[in-house]
N, C-alpha and C positions, 0 to 999 in steps of 0.2 A: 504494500500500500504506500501511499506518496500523498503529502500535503503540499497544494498547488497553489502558489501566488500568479496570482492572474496579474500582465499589466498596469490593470485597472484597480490592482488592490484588494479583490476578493481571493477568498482562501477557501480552498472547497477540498475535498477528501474523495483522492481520487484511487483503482482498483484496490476498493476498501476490504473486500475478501480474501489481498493474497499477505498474509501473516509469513513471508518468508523473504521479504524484502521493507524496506522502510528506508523513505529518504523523503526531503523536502526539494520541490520544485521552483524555482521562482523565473517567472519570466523577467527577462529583462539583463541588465549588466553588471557586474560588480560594481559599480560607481555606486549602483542605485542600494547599497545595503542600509542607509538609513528609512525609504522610504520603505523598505520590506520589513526594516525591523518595526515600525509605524502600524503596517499590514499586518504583519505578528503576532500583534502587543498583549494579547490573552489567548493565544493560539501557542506560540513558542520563544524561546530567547533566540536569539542570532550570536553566538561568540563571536564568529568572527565570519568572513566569508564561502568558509566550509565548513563548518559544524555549527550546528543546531541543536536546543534542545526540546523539542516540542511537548507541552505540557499535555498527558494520559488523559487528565479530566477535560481537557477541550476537546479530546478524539472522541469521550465518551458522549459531550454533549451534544456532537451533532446531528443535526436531526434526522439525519437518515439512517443515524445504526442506536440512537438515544435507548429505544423499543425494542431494540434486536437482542436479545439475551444469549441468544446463539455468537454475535459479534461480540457480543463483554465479554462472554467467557474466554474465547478466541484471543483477543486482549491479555483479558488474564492470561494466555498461557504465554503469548508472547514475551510479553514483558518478564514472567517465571523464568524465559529462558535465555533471554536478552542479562539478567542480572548479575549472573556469573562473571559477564564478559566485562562488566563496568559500564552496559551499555545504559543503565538507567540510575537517575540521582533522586534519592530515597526522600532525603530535604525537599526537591520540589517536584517532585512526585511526575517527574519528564523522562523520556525515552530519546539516546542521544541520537541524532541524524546526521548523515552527511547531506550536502547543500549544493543540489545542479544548477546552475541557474542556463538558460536557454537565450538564445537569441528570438 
């Protein structure tokens, strides 16, 4: 699955059923990382131009898997196995991402 900065600043949760990848997308150029971090700002941190940490509870509250108890759990095991790796910060409860950005 992949969280996607559109242009335009919207952030949408995109091939939300594949649990075997996770990255953030952003369109646009690295110049533009203040305005993605803007786009972001209760979706995920921006560290730096390549890592992200995208906060769990914003994956959970979108409305298209909010209802899906089938995806929480999913979630849930993700992140169970993402833990080991240090891929998730326990403090602010995010799953860490690498960060594509696209022309």
């Amino acid at each position: 699955m992949f969280v996607k900065v559109s242009r335009g600043g919207f952030v949408t949760l995109e091939d939300r059923d594949n649990f075997r990848a996770f990255k953030l997308v952003i369109e646009g150029r690295r110049e533009d990382l203040g305005a993605a971090r803007s786009a972001l700002a209760t979706t995920a941190a921006l560290v730096d131009a390549e890592t992200a940490w995208v906060f769990a509870d914003a994956l959970r509250r979108r409305p298209e898997v909010k209802d899906d108890s089938i995806w929480q759990q999913s979630l849930n095991a993700m992140i169970a196995k993402a833990r080991p790796h240090g891929w998730i910060d326990d403090a602010s409860n995010a799953i860490k991402a690498h960060v594509e950005w696209v022309a």
